[in-house]
C-alpha positions as CSV (number, residue, x, y, z in Angstrom):
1,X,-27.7,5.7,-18.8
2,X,-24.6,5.7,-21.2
3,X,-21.1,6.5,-20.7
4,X,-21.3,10.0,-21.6
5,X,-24.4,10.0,-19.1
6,X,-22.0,8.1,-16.6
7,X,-19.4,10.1,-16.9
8,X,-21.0,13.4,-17.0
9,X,-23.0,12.7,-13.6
10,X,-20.5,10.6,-11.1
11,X,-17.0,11.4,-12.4
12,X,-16.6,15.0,-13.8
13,X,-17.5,16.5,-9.9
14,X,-14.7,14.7,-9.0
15,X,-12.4,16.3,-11.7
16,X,-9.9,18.8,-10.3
17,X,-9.1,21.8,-12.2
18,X,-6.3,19.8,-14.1
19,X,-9.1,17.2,-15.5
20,X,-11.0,20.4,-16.9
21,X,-14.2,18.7,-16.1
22,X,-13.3,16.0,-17.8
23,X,-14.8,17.7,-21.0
24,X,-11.3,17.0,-22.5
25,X,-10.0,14.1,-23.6
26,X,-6.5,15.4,-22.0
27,X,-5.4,16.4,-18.8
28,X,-3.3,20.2,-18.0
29,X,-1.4,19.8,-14.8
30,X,1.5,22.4,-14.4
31,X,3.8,20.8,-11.6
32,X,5.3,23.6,-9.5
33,X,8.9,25.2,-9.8
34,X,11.8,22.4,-8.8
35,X,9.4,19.9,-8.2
36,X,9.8,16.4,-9.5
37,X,7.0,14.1,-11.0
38,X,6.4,10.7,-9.3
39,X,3.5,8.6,-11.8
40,X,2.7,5.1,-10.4
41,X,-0.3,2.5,-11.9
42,X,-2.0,-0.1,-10.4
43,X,-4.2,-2.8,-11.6
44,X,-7.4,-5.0,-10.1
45,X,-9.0,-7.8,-11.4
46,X,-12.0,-9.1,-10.1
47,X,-11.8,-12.3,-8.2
48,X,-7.9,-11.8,-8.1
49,X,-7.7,-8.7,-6.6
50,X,-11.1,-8.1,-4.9
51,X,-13.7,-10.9,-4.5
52,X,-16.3,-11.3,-7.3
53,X,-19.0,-9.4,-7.8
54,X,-18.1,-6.3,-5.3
55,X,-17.7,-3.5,-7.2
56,X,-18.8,-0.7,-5.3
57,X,-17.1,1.7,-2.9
58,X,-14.9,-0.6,-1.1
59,X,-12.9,-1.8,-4.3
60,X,-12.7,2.1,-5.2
61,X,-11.2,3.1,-2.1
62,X,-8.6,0.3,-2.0
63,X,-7.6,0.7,-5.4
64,X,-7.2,4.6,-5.2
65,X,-5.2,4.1,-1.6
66,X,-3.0,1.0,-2.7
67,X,-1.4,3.4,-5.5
68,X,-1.6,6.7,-2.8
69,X,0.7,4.5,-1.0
70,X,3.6,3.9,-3.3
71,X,3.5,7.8,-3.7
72,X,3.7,8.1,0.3
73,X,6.8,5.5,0.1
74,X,8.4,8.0,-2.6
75,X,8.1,10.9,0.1
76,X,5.8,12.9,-2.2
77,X,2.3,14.4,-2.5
78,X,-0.5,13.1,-4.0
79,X,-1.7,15.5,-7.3
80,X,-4.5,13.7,-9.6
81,X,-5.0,10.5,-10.7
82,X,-6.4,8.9,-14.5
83,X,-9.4,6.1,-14.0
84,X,-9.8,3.5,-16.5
85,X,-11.8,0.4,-15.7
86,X,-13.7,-2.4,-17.8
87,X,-16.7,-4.4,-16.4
88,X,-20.3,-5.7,-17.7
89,X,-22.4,-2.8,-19.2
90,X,-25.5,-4.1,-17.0
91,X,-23.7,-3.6,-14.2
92,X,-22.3,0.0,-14.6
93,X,-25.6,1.7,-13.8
94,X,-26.0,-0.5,-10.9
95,X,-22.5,-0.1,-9.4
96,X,-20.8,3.3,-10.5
97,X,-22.5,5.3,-8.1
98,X,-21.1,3.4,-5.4
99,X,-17.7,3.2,-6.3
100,X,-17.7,7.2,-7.5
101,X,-18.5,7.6,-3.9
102,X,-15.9,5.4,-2.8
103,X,-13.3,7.8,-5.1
104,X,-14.7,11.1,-3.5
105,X,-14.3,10.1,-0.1
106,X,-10.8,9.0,-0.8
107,X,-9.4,11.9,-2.8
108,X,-11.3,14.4,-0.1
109,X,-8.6,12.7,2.7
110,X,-5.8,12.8,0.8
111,X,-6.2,15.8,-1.5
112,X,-6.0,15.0,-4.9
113,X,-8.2,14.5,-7.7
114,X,-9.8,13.1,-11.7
115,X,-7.9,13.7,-13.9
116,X,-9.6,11.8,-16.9
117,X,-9.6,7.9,-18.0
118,X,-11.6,5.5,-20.1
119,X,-14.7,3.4,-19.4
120,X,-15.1,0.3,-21.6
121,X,-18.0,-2.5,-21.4
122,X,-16.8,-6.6,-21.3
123,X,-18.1,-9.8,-20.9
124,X,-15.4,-11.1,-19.2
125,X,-13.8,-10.3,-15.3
126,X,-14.3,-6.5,-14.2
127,X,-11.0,-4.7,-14.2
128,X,-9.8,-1.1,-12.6
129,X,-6.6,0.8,-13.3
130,X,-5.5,3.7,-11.6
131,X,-2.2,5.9,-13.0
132,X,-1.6,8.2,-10.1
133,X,0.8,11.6,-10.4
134,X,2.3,13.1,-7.6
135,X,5.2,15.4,-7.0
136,X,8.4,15.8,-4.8
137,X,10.9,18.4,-4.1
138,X,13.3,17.6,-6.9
139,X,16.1,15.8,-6.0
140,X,14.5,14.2,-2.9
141,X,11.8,10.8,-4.0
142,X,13.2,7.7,-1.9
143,X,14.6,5.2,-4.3
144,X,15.1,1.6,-3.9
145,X,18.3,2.4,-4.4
146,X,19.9,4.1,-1.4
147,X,20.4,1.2,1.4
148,X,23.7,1.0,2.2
149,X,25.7,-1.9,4.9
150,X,25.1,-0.9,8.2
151,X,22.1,1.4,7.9
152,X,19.0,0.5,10.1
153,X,15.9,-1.1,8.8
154,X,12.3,0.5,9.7
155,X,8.6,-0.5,9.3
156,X,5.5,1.5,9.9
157,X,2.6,0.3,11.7
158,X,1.6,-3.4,12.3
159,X,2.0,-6.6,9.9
160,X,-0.7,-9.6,8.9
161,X,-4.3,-7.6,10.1
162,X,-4.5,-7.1,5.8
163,X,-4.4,-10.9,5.6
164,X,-7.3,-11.8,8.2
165,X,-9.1,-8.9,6.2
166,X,-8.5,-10.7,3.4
167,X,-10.2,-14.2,5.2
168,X,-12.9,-11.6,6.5
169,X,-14.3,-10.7,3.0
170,X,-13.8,-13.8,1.2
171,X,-15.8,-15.8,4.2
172,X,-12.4,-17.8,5.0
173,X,-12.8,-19.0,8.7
174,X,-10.6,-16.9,11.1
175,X,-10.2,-20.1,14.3
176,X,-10.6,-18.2,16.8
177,X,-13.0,-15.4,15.7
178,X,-12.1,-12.7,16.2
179,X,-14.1,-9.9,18.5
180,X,-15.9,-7.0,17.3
181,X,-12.7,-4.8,17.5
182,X,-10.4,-6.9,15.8
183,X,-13.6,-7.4,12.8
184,X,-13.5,-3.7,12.1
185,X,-9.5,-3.4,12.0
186,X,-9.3,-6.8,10.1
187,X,-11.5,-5.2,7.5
188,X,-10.2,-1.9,7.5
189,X,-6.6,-3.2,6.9
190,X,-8.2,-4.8,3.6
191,X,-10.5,-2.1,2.3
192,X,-8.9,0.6,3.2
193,X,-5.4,0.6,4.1
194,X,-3.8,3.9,5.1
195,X,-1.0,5.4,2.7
196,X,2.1,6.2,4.9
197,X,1.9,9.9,4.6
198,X,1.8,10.9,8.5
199,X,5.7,9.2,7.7
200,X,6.3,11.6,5.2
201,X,9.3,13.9,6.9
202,X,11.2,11.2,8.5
203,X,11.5,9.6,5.4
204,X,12.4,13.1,3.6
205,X,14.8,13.7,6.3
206,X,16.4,9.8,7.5
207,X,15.5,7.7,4.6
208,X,18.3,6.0,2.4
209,X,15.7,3.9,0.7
210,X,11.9,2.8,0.9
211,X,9.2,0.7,-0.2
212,X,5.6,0.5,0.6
213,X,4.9,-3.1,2.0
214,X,2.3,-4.6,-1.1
215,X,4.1,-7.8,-1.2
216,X,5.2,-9.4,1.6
217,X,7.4,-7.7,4.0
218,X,10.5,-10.0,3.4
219,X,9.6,-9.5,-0.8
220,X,10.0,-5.7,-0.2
221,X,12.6,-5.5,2.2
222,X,14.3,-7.8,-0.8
223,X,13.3,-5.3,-3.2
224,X,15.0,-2.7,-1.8
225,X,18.6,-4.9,-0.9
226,X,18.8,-5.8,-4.6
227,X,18.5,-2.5,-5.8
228,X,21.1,-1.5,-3.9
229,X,23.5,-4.4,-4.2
230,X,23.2,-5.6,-0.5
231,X,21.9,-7.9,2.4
232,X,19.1,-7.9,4.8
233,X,19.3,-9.1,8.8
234,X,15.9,-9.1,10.1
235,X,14.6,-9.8,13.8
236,X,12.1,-11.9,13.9
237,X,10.9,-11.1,17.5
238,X,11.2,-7.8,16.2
239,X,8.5,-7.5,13.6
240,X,5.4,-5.6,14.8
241,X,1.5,-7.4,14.7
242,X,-1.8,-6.6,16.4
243,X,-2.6,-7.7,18.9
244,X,-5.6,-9.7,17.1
245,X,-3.2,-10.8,15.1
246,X,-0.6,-11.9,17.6
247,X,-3.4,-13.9,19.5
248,X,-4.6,-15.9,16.5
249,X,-0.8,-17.0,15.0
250,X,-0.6,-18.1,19.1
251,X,-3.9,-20.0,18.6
252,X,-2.5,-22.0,15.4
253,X,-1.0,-25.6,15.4
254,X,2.5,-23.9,14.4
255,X,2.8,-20.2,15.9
256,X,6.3,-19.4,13.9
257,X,4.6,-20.3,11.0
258,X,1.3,-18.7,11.3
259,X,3.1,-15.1,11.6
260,X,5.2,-16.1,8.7
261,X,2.3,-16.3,6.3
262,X,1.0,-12.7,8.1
263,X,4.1,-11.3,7.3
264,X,4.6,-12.9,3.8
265,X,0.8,-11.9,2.7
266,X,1.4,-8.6,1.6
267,X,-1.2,-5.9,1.2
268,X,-0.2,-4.0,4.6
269,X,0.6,-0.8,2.9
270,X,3.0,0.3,5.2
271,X,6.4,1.7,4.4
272,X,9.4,-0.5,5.0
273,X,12.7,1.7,4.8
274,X,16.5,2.0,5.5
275,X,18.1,5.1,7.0
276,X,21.8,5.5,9.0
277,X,22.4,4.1,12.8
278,X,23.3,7.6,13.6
279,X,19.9,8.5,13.1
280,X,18.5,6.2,15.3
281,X,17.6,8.4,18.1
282,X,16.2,11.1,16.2
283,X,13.9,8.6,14.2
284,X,12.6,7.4,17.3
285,X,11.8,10.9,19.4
286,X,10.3,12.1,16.0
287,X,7.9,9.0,15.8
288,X,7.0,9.3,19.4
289,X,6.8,13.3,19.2
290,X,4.1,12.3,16.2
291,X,2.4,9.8,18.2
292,X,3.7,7.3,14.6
293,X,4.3,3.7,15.1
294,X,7.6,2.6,13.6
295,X,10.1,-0.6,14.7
296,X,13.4,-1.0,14.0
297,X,13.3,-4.5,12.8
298,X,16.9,-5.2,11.3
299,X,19.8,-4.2,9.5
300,X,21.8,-3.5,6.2
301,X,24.8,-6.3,5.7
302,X,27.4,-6.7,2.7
303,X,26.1,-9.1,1.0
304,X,23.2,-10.1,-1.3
305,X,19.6,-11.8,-0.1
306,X,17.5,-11.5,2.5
307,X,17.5,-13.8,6.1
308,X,15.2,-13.7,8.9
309,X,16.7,-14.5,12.4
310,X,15.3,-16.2,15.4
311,X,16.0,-15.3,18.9
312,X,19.0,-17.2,19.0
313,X,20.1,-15.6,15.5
314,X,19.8,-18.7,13.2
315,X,18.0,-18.5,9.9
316,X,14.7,-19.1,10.0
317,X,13.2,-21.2,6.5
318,X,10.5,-19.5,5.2
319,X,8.4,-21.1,3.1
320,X,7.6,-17.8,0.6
321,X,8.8,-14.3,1.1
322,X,5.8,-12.6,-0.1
323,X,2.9,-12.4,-3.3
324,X,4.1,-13.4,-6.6
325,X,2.7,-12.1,-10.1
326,X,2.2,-15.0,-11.8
């Protein structure tokens, strides 16, 4: 089958009326009246980004939901996304079906949809990209930008399950194994991690700035204090993990430790985000009206840098605050 052949059978039913069937080599998306344009891209490479020689569904759905959840962090709404990826040409027949499947299922949940892209066949590493649109009322994406001294910081959900995924699917031991439960969240957190959108109105309403958590929680939190020209105080005791999780840092040689590198892993895919102490209370009925998971977790200082605070409030060292593009 060629690319036309490829293209024609597993991608163009997934092409929303803005892709035109993809029998264009242009997208037409008209963005509604006083409505702003959010456009993010993301990147894999095999065996840096997903293990070698997976390319099926699992790497479709992670790639399309890592970039759906920078557009959740933004407050907006997914739209349609462009697909471009490069692999083997002996293994697109093979695979394509798979990972087309993977897309549908994704873009069904979140409601968006093709747009268009490019296919190309290498000899070398397999690579995906995916350039996401999406749209917010104008005036109101969440910047970096916003935090200000004395706001409160927020995260969504729980921290370190991606990490153990991570082990999971590359065949890394996980001492002690975890139980049948903990397998399916641990691989879950990695395949498919779920884009903050349930979040979406506290942070349209409370937010001063966000960030989806794709680095390291301490690397994002730091993201958003230098944008905004000030300092982080996070509670250590604070920061929210499974209970899987939880167990196994208290099963390691040094516990403190073992939740640093959960925390510092990245790929979470939460949304970490500031918003004023007067807003405190009405954060926390709206997440418990919602039935949302969300933990206050520090504060906004004068300042510059990011620190991390035991239970008696000194400085804990940590060895890396989160993934680093090399």
């Amino acid at each position: 089958m060629n690319e036309f052949d490829l293209i024609e059978t597993y991608f163009a039913p997934l092409a929303g009326e803005e892709g035109l069937r993809l029998k264009d080599d242009t997208a037409l998306f008209r963005p509604a009246p006083h409505h702003d344009l959010l456009i993010t891209t993301d990147s894999f490479v095999e065996g840096v980004h997903f293990p070698r020689g997976m390319y099926g569904a699992d790497v479709a759905e992670r790639l399309l939901r890592t970039n759906l959840s920078d557009i959740a962090a933004k407050g907006g709404t997914p739209r349609g996304y462009q697909l471009s990826f490069s692999m083997r040409a002996g293994l697109m027949e093979k695979w394509i079906p798979a990972f087309a499947k993977g897309l549908e299922t994704t873009q069904a949940e979140f409601g968006c949809s093709l747009w268009g892209g490019d296919t190309t066949a290498t000899d070398g590493p397999a690579s995906f990209s995916i350039t996401l649109i999406g749209d917010v009322p104008e005036g109101e994406m969440i910047q970096r930008s916003g935090a200000e001294a004395g706001d409160d910081i927020w995260v969504s959900g729980e921290l370190g399950d991606a990490m153990l995924g991570c082990r999971l699917v590359t065949a890394v031991p996980i001492i002690p194994p975890p139980n049948g439960p903990e397998l399916f969240a641990y691989e879950a957190a990695y395949w498919r991690p779920e884009p903050c959108f349930k979040y979406r109105d506290i942070l349209r309403r409370h937010a001063t700035a966000s960030a989806d958590v794709s680095d390291g929680l301490l690397a994002d939190v730091g993201h958003i204090m230098k944008s905004s020209a000030v300092s982080a105080a996070l509670n250590f005791d604070a920061l929210p993990f499974s209970l899987g999780a939880e167990t196994w840092a208290d099963h390691q040689d040094d516990p403190v430790a073992a939740k640093q590198a959960l925390v510092s892993f990245g790929d979470d895919y939460g949304v970490v985000f500031s918003a004023k102490a007067r807003d405190r209370q009405a954060i926390f009925d709206t997440a418990r009206h919602a039935k949302l998971k969300l933990t206050l977790i520090g504060s906004v200082l004068e300042g510059t840098g990011v620190a991390c605070l035991d239970v008696d409030g000194e400085t804990l060292l940590w060895p890396s605050s989160g993934y680093r593009h090399k």
